[in-house]
C-alpha positions as CSV (number, residue, x, y, z in Angstrom):
1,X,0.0,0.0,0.0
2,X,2.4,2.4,0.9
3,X,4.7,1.2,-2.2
4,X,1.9,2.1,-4.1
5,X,1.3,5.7,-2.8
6,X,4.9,6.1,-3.5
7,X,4.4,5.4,-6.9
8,X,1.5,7.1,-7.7
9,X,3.2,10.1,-6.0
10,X,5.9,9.9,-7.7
11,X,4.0,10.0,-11.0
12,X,1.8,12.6,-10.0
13,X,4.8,14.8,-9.5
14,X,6.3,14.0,-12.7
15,X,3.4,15.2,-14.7
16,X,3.6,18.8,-13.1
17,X,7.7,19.0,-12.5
18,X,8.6,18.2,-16.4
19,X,6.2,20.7,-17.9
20,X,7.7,23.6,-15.5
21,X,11.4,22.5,-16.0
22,X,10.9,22.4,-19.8
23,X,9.2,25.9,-20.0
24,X,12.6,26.8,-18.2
25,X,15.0,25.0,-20.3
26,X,13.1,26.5,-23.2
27,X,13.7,29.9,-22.6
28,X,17.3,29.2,-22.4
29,X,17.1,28.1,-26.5
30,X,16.8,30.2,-29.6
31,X,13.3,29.0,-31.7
32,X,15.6,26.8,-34.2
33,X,16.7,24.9,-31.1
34,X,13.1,24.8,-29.4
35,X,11.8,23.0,-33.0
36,X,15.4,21.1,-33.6
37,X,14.1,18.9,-31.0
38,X,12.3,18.8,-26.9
39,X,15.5,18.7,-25.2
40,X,18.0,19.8,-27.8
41,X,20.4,21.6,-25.7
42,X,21.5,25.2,-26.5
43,X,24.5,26.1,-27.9
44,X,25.2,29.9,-26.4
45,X,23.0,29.5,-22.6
46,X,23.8,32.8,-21.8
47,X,23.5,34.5,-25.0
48,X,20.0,33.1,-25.8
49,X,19.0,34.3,-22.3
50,X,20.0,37.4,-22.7
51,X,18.5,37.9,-25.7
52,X,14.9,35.8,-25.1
53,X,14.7,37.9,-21.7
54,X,15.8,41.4,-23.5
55,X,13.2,40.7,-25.8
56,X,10.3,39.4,-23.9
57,X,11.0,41.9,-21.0
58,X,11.3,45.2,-23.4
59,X,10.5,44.6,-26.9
60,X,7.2,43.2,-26.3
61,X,6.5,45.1,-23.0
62,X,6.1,42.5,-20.2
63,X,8.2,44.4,-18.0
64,X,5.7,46.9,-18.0
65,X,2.9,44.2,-17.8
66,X,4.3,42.8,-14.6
67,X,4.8,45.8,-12.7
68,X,0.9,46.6,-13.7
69,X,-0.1,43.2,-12.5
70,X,2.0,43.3,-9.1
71,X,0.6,46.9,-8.2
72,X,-3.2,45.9,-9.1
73,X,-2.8,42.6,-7.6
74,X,-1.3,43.7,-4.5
75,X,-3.8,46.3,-4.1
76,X,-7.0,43.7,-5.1
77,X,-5.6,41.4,-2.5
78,X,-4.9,43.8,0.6
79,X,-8.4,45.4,0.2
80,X,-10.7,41.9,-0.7
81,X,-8.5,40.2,2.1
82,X,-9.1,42.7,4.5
83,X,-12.7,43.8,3.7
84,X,-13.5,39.4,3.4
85,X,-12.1,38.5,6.9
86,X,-14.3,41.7,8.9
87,X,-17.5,40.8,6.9
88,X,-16.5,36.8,7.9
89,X,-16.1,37.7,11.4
90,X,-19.2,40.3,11.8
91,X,-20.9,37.2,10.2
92,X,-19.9,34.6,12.4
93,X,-19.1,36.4,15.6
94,X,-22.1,38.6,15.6
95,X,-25.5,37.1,14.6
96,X,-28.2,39.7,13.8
97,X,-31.3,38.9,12.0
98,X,-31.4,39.0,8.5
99,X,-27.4,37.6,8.8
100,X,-28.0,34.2,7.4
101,X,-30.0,35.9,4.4
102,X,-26.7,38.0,3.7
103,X,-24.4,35.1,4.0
104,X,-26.2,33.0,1.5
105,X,-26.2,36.3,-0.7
106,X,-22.8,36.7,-0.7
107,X,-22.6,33.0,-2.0
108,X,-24.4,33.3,-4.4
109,X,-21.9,35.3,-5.9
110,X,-19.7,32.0,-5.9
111,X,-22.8,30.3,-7.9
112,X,-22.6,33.1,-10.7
113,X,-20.5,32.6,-13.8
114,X,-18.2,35.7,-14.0
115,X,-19.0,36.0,-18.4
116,X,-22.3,36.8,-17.2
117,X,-21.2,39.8,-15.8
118,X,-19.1,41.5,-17.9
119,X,-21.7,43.6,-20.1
120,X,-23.4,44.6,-16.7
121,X,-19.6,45.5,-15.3
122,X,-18.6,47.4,-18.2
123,X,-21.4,49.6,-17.9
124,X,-21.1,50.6,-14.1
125,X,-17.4,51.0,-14.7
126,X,-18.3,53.6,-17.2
127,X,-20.7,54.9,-16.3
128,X,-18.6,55.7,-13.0
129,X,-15.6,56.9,-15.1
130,X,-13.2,53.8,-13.9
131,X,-13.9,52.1,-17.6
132,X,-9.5,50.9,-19.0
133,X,-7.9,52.3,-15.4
134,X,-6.5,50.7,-12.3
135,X,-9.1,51.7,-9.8
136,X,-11.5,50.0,-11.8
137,X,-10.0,46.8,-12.2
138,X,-8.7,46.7,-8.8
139,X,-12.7,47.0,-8.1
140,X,-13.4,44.1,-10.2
141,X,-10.8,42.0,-8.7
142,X,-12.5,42.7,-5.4
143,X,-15.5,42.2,-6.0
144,X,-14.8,38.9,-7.7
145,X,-13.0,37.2,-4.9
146,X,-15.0,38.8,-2.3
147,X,-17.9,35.9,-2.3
148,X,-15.1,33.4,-2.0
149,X,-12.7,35.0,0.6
150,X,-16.3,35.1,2.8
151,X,-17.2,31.6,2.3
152,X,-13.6,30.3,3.2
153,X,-13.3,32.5,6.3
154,X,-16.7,32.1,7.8
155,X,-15.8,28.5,9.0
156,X,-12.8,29.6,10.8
157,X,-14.2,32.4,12.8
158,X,-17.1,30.2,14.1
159,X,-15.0,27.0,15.3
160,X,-12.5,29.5,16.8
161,X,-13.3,29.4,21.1
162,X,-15.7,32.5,22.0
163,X,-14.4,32.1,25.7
164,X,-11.0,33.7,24.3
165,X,-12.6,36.8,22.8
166,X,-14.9,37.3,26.1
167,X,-11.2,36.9,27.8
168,X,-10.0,39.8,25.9
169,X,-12.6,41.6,26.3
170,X,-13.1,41.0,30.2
171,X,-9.4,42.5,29.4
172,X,-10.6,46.1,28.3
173,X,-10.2,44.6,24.4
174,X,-12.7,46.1,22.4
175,X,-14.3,44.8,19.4
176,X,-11.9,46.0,16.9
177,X,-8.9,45.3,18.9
178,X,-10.1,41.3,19.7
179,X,-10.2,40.7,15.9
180,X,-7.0,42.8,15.1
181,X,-5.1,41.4,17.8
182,X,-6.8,38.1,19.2
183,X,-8.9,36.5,16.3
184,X,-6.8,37.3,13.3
185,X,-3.3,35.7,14.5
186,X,-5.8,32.7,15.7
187,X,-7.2,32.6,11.7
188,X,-4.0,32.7,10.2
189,X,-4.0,29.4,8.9
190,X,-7.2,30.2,7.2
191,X,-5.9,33.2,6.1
192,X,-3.4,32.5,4.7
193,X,-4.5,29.7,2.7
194,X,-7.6,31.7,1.3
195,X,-4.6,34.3,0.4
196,X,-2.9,31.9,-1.7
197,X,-6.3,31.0,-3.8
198,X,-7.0,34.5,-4.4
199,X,-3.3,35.4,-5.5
200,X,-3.4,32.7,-7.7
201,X,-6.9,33.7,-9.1
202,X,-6.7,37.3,-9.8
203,X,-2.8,36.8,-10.9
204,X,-4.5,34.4,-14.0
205,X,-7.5,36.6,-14.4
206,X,-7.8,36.8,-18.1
207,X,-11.5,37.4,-19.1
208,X,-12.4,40.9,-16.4
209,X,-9.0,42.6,-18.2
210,X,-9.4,41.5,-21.2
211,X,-13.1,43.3,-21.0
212,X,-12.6,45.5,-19.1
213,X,-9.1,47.1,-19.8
214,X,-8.4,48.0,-23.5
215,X,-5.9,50.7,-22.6
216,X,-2.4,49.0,-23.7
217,X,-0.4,50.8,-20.9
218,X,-2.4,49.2,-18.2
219,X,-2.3,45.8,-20.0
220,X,-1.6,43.2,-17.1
221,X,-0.2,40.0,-17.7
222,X,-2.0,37.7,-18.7
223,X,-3.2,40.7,-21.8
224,X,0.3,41.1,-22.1
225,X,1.5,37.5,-23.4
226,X,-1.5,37.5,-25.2
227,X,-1.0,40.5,-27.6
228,X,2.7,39.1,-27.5
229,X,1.6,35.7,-29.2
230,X,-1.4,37.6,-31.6
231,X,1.0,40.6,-32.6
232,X,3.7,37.9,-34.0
233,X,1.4,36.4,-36.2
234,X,3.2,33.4,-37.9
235,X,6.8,35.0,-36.9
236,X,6.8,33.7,-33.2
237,X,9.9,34.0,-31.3
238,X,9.2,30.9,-29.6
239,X,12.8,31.3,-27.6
240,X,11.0,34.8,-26.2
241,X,7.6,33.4,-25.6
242,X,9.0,30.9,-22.7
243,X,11.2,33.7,-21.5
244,X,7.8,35.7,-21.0
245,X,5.8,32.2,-19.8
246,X,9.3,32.2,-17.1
247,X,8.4,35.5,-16.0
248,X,5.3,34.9,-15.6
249,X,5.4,32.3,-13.6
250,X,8.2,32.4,-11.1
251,X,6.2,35.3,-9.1
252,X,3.7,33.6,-8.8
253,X,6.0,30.4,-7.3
254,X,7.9,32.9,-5.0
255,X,4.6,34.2,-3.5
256,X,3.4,30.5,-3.1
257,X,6.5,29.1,-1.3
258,X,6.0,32.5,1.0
259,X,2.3,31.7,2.2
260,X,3.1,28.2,2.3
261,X,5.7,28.9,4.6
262,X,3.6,31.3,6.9
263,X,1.0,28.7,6.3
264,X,2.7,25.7,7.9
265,X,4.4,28.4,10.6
266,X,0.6,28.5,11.5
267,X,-0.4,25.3,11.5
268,X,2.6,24.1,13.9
269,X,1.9,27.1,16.6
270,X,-1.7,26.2,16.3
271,X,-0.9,22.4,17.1
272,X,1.9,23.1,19.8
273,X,-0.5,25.9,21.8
Protein backbone atom coordinates (compact mmCIF):
# COMPACT_ATOMS: atom_id res chain seq x y z
CA UNK A 1 0.00 0.00 0.00
CA UNK A 2 2.45 2.39 0.85
CA UNK A 3 4.72 1.23 -2.18
CA UNK A 4 1.90 2.15 -4.11
CA UNK A 5 1.26 5.71 -2.82
CA UNK A 6 4.88 6.11 -3.47
CA UNK A 7 4.35 5.38 -6.94
CA UNK A 8 1.52 7.12 -7.69
CA UNK A 9 3.22 10.09 -6.03
CA UNK A 10 5.87 9.86 -7.75
CA UNK A 11 3.98 9.98 -10.99
CA UNK A 12 1.82 12.63 -10.01
CA UNK A 13 4.80 14.79 -9.51
CA UNK A 14 6.32 13.98 -12.74
CA UNK A 15 3.45 15.20 -14.68
CA UNK A 16 3.56 18.77 -13.06
CA UNK A 17 7.72 18.96 -12.51
CA UNK A 18 8.58 18.23 -16.40
CA UNK A 19 6.21 20.70 -17.85
CA UNK A 20 7.68 23.58 -15.46
CA UNK A 21 11.37 22.46 -16.01
CA UNK A 22 10.94 22.45 -19.84
CA UNK A 23 9.21 25.88 -19.99
CA UNK A 24 12.55 26.83 -18.25
CA UNK A 25 15.03 25.04 -20.31
CA UNK A 26 13.10 26.47 -23.21
CA UNK A 27 13.69 29.86 -22.58
CA UNK A 28 17.30 29.19 -22.41
CA UNK A 29 17.09 28.14 -26.51
CA UNK A 30 16.78 30.20 -29.64
CA UNK A 31 13.32 29.05 -31.75
CA UNK A 32 15.62 26.76 -34.18
CA UNK A 33 16.69 24.86 -31.06
CA UNK A 34 13.06 24.77 -29.45
CA UNK A 35 11.84 23.02 -33.00
CA UNK A 36 15.42 21.12 -33.58
CA UNK A 37 14.10 18.91 -30.95
CA UNK A 38 12.27 18.84 -26.89
CA UNK A 39 15.48 18.69 -25.16
CA UNK A 40 17.97 19.77 -27.82
CA UNK A 41 20.41 21.64 -25.66
CA UNK A 42 21.46 25.19 -26.46
CA UNK A 43 24.54 26.07 -27.89
CA UNK A 44 25.17 29.94 -26.43
CA UNK A 45 23.03 29.47 -22.63
CA UNK A 46 23.81 32.76 -21.83
CA UNK A 47 23.54 34.47 -24.96
CA UNK A 48 19.98 33.08 -25.76
CA UNK A 49 18.99 34.35 -22.27
CA UNK A 50 20.04 37.42 -22.71
CA UNK A 51 18.47 37.87 -25.65
CA UNK A 52 14.88 35.75 -25.06
CA UNK A 53 14.71 37.86 -21.70
CA UNK A 54 15.82 41.42 -23.48
CA UNK A 55 13.16 40.74 -25.76
CA UNK A 56 10.28 39.40 -23.87
CA UNK A 57 10.97 41.89 -21.01
CA UNK A 58 11.30 45.22 -23.38
CA UNK A 59 10.53 44.57 -26.93
CA UNK A 60 7.23 43.23 -26.30
CA UNK A 61 6.47 45.08 -22.96
CA UNK A 62 6.09 42.47 -20.25
CA UNK A 63 8.16 44.43 -17.98
CA UNK A 64 5.72 46.92 -18.02
CA UNK A 65 2.86 44.24 -17.79
CA UNK A 66 4.26 42.80 -14.60
CA UNK A 67 4.76 45.83 -12.68
CA UNK A 68 0.91 46.59 -13.66
CA UNK A 69 -0.05 43.23 -12.49
CA UNK A 70 1.99 43.35 -9.13
CA UNK A 71 0.58 46.92 -8.23
CA UNK A 72 -3.16 45.90 -9.15
CA UNK A 73 -2.80 42.58 -7.59
CA UNK A 74 -1.31 43.66 -4.45
CA UNK A 75 -3.77 46.31 -4.11
CA UNK A 76 -7.00 43.69 -5.08
CA UNK A 77 -5.55 41.40 -2.55
CA UNK A 78 -4.87 43.83 0.59
CA UNK A 79 -8.37 45.38 0.23
CA UNK A 80 -10.66 41.86 -0.65
CA UNK A 81 -8.52 40.15 2.11
CA UNK A 82 -9.09 42.75 4.52
CA UNK A 83 -12.74 43.75 3.66
CA UNK A 84 -13.49 39.39 3.42
CA UNK A 85 -12.10 38.46 6.93
CA UNK A 86 -14.34 41.65 8.90
CA UNK A 87 -17.46 40.78 6.89
CA UNK A 88 -16.55 36.77 7.87
CA UNK A 89 -16.14 37.68 11.43
CA UNK A 90 -19.15 40.29 11.81
CA UNK A 91 -20.89 37.16 10.21
CA UNK A 92 -19.90 34.59 12.43
CA UNK A 93 -19.11 36.39 15.64
CA UNK A 94 -22.07 38.63 15.62
CA UNK A 95 -25.55 37.14 14.58
CA UNK A 96 -28.23 39.67 13.82
CA UNK A 97 -31.33 38.94 11.98
CA UNK A 98 -31.36 38.97 8.54
CA UNK A 99 -27.37 37.58 8.77
CA UNK A 100 -28.03 34.24 7.42
CA UNK A 101 -30.03 35.88 4.40
CA UNK A 102 -26.68 37.97 3.75
CA UNK A 103 -24.45 35.08 3.98
CA UNK A 104 -26.19 33.01 1.54
CA UNK A 105 -26.16 36.25 -0.68
CA UNK A 106 -22.81 36.74 -0.70
CA UNK A 107 -22.61 32.96 -2.04
CA UNK A 108 -24.36 33.29 -4.37
CA UNK A 109 -21.94 35.32 -5.89
CA UNK A 110 -19.73 31.96 -5.90
CA UNK A 111 -22.84 30.34 -7.90
CA UNK A 112 -22.63 33.13 -10.70
CA UNK A 113 -20.55 32.56 -13.83
CA UNK A 114 -18.16 35.67 -13.98
CA UNK A 115 -18.99 36.00 -18.43
CA UNK A 116 -22.32 36.81 -17.23
CA UNK A 117 -21.19 39.78 -15.84
CA UNK A 118 -19.10 41.47 -17.90
CA UNK A 119 -21.73 43.60 -20.15
CA UNK A 120 -23.36 44.64 -16.68
CA UNK A 121 -19.56 45.51 -15.28
CA UNK A 122 -18.58 47.39 -18.20
CA UNK A 123 -21.45 49.61 -17.92
CA UNK A 124 -21.11 50.58 -14.11
CA UNK A 125 -17.39 50.98 -14.65
CA UNK A 126 -18.31 53.56 -17.20
CA UNK A 127 -20.72 54.88 -16.31
CA UNK A 128 -18.56 55.73 -13.00
CA UNK A 129 -15.62 56.91 -15.09
CA UNK A 130 -13.19 53.78 -13.94
CA UNK A 131 -13.86 52.11 -17.59
CA UNK A 132 -9.51 50.88 -18.97
CA UNK A 133 -7.93 52.25 -15.39
CA UNK A 134 -6.51 50.66 -12.31
CA UNK A 135 -9.07 51.68 -9.83
CA UNK A 136 -11.54 50.03 -11.76
CA UNK A 137 -9.98 46.81 -12.23
CA UNK A 138 -8.71 46.68 -8.75
CA UNK A 139 -12.68 46.97 -8.10
CA UNK A 140 -13.36 44.11 -10.16
CA UNK A 141 -10.84 42.05 -8.69
CA UNK A 142 -12.46 42.70 -5.41
CA UNK A 143 -15.51 42.22 -5.95
CA UNK A 144 -14.77 38.88 -7.66
CA UNK A 145 -13.04 37.25 -4.94
CA UNK A 146 -14.95 38.82 -2.29
CA UNK A 147 -17.87 35.86 -2.29
CA UNK A 148 -15.07 33.41 -2.03
CA UNK A 149 -12.68 34.98 0.64
CA UNK A 150 -16.34 35.06 2.85
CA UNK A 151 -17.19 31.58 2.31
CA UNK A 152 -13.58 30.35 3.19
CA UNK A 153 -13.30 32.52 6.34
CA UNK A 154 -16.66 32.11 7.80
CA UNK A 155 -15.79 28.50 9.01
CA UNK A 156 -12.78 29.61 10.84
CA UNK A 157 -14.24 32.35 12.84
CA UNK A 158 -17.07 30.22 14.12
CA UNK A 159 -15.03 27.03 15.32
CA UNK A 160 -12.50 29.50 16.79
CA UNK A 161 -13.31 29.38 21.14
CA UNK A 162 -15.66 32.52 22.00
CA UNK A 163 -14.44 32.13 25.65
CA UNK A 164 -11.02 33.67 24.29
CA UNK A 165 -12.65 36.80 22.80
CA UNK A 166 -14.91 37.35 26.13
CA UNK A 167 -11.22 36.85 27.78
CA UNK A 168 -9.98 39.80 25.87
CA UNK A 169 -12.60 41.56 26.28
CA UNK A 170 -13.12 41.03 30.23
CA UNK A 171 -9.41 42.49 29.38
CA UNK A 172 -10.61 46.10 28.29
CA UNK A 173 -10.19 44.65 24.37
CA UNK A 174 -12.69 46.09 22.40
CA UNK A 175 -14.26 44.83 19.39
CA UNK A 176 -11.86 45.99 16.95
CA UNK A 177 -8.95 45.27 18.92
CA UNK A 178 -10.08 41.34 19.74
CA UNK A 179 -10.17 40.72 15.94
CA UNK A 180 -6.99 42.78 15.06
CA UNK A 181 -5.11 41.41 17.83
CA UNK A 182 -6.76 38.09 19.15
CA UNK A 183 -8.94 36.53 16.31
CA UNK A 184 -6.78 37.25 13.29
CA UNK A 185 -3.32 35.67 14.48
CA UNK A 186 -5.78 32.65 15.66
CA UNK A 187 -7.20 32.60 11.71
CA UNK A 188 -4.01 32.74 10.16
CA UNK A 189 -3.98 29.40 8.89
CA UNK A 190 -7.17 30.15 7.21
CA UNK A 191 -5.88 33.17 6.14
CA UNK A 192 -3.38 32.46 4.74
CA UNK A 193 -4.49 29.66 2.73
CA UNK A 194 -7.61 31.74 1.29
CA UNK A 195 -4.62 34.34 0.35
CA UNK A 196 -2.88 31.95 -1.71
CA UNK A 197 -6.28 30.97 -3.84
CA UNK A 198 -6.95 34.48 -4.35
CA UNK A 199 -3.34 35.42 -5.52
CA UNK A 200 -3.36 32.71 -7.71
CA UNK A 201 -6.91 33.69 -9.06
CA UNK A 202 -6.69 37.34 -9.83
CA UNK A 203 -2.84 36.79 -10.88
CA UNK A 204 -4.46 34.43 -14.03
CA UNK A 205 -7.48 36.58 -14.37
CA UNK A 206 -7.82 36.80 -18.15
CA UNK A 207 -11.54 37.44 -19.06
CA UNK A 208 -12.41 40.88 -16.37
CA UNK A 209 -9.04 42.60 -18.16
CA UNK A 210 -9.38 41.52 -21.20
CA UNK A 211 -13.12 43.30 -21.02
CA UNK A 212 -12.60 45.52 -19.11
CA UNK A 213 -9.13 47.07 -19.76
CA UNK A 214 -8.37 48.03 -23.47
CA UNK A 215 -5.89 50.66 -22.64
CA UNK A 216 -2.37 48.96 -23.71
CA UNK A 217 -0.39 50.75 -20.91
CA UNK A 218 -2.45 49.19 -18.19
CA UNK A 219 -2.27 45.77 -20.02
CA UNK A 220 -1.62 43.19 -17.13
CA UNK A 221 -0.18 40.03 -17.68
CA UNK A 222 -1.99 37.68 -18.68
CA UNK A 223 -3.25 40.66 -21.80
CA UNK A 224 0.31 41.06 -22.08
CA UNK A 225 1.49 37.50 -23.43
CA UNK A 226 -1.47 37.47 -25.24
CA UNK A 227 -0.95 40.47 -27.55
CA UNK A 228 2.73 39.08 -27.50
CA UNK A 229 1.62 35.74 -29.22
CA UNK A 230 -1.41 37.57 -31.55
CA UNK A 231 0.96 40.58 -32.56
CA UNK A 232 3.67 37.92 -34.02
CA UNK A 233 1.40 36.44 -36.24
CA UNK A 234 3.20 33.37 -37.88
CA UNK A 235 6.81 34.96 -36.91
CA UNK A 236 6.75 33.72 -33.20
CA UNK A 237 9.90 34.04 -31.26
CA UNK A 238 9.23 30.93 -29.62
CA UNK A 239 12.76 31.31 -27.55
CA UNK A 240 11.02 34.84 -26.23
CA UNK A 241 7.55 33.36 -25.59
CA UNK A 242 9.02 30.89 -22.68
CA UNK A 243 11.23 33.69 -21.55
CA UNK A 244 7.83 35.71 -21.00
CA UNK A 245 5.83 32.23 -19.77
CA UNK A 246 9.28 32.23 -17.12
CA UNK A 247 8.44 35.50 -16.00
CA UNK A 248 5.26 34.92 -15.65
CA UNK A 249 5.41 32.34 -13.60
CA UNK A 250 8.17 32.43 -11.10
CA UNK A 251 6.24 35.31 -9.07
CA UNK A 252 3.71 33.56 -8.81
CA UNK A 253 5.97 30.40 -7.28
CA UNK A 254 7.89 32.88 -4.99
CA UNK A 255 4.59 34.16 -3.53
CA UNK A 256 3.38 30.46 -3.15
CA UNK A 257 6.51 29.13 -1.25
CA UNK A 258 5.98 32.47 1.04
CA UNK A 259 2.31 31.71 2.16
CA UNK A 260 3.11 28.23 2.26
CA UNK A 261 5.69 28.93 4.61
CA UNK A 262 3.61 31.25 6.94
CA UNK A 263 0.95 28.74 6.27
CA UNK A 264 2.65 25.70 7.89
CA UNK A 265 4.38 28.36 10.64
CA UNK A 266 0.55 28.47 11.48
CA UNK A 267 -0.37 25.25 11.53
CA UNK A 268 2.57 24.08 13.91
CA UNK A 269 1.87 27.08 16.56
CA UNK A 270 -1.73 26.17 16.32
CA UNK A 271 -0.94 22.42 17.12
CA UNK A 272 1.88 23.08 19.84
CA UNK A 273 -0.50 25.94 21.77
Amino acid sequence: MVIGSHVVLIFWTLIVVLPLVWTFFSATRSTSEIFSGPWEMPHDVWGNISSNFSSAWNDSGLGRDLLNTVIVVTIALVLVMALGSMCAYSLARFPFRGSRFVYYLILAGNTFPIFLAIVPLFFVLKNLGLLNSFPGLILTYVAFAFPFTVFFLYPFFRALPAEIAEAAELDGAGDWRTFVQVMVPMARPGIAAVAIFNFLGLWNQFLLPVALNTNEKNYVLSQGMYNFVSSAGYEVNYGALFAGVVITVVPVLIAYIIFQRQLQGSLSQGTIK
